[in-house]
C-alpha positions in Angstrom: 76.9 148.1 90.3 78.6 144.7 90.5 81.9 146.3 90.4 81.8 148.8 93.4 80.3 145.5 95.3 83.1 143.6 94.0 86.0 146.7 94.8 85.0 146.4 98.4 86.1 142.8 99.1 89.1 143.3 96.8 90.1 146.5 99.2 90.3 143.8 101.7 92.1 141.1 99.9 94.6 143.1 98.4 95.4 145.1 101.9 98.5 143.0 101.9 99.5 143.5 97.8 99.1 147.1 98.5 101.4 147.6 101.4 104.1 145.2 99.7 104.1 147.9 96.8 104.4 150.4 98.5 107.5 149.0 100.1 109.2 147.9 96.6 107.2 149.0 93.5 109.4 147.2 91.1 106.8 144.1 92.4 103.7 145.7 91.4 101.7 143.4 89.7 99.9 144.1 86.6 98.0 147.4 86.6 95.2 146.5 83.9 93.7 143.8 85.6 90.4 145.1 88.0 91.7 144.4 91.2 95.4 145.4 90.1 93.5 148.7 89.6 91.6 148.5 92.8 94.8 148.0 94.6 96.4 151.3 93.2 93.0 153.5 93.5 93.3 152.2 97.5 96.9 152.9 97.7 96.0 156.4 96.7 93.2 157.0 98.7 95.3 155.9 101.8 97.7 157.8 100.8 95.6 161.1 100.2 94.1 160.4 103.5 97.3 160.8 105.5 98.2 163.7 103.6 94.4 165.2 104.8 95.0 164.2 108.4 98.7 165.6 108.5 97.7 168.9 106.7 94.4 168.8 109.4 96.7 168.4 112.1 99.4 170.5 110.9 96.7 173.3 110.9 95.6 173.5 114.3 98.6 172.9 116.3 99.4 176.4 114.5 96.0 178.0 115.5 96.5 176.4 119.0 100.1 178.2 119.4 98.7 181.7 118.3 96.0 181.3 121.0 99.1 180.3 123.7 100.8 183.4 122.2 97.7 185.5 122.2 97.0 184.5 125.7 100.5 185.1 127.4 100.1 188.8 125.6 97.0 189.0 127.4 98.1 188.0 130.8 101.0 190.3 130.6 99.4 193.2 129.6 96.3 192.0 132.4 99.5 192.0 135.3 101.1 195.3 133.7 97.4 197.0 134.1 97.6 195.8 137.6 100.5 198.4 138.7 98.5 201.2 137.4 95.6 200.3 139.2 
């Protein structure tokens, strides 16, 4: 229980360790101390997070341009219907 109390003030201490290593990873400190560890597990969370929110995004900007296609189909065959009216 002490340890996921601890990992959440070293999330917030090593906020700056973890963005330097992800800029040059040859600097990475070393990986079997706890907060070393803490720093990596973060770097991958953020990391799987902007994956999520680009495949999330990615997702419905396609949805959204089949319902722009669907819709111009629509409205054509809507002003084509008017002529045989």
């Amino acid at each position: 229980m002490a340890k996921l109390k601890l990992e959440g003030s070293w999330r917030e201490e090593l906020k700056p360790v973890a963005a330097a290593q992800s800029r040059d990873p040859g600097r990475a400190g070393p990986a079997g101390e706890p907060n070393g560890q803490t720093s990596l597990r973060w770097g991958g969370d953020e990391a799987e997070s902007r994956r999520l929110l680009y495949q999330q995004t990615h997702h419905y900007f396609r949805w959204a341009f089949v319902a722009v296609v669907a819709a111009v189909i629509v409205a054509f065959i809507a002003f084509g219907l008017t002529f045989l009216h």
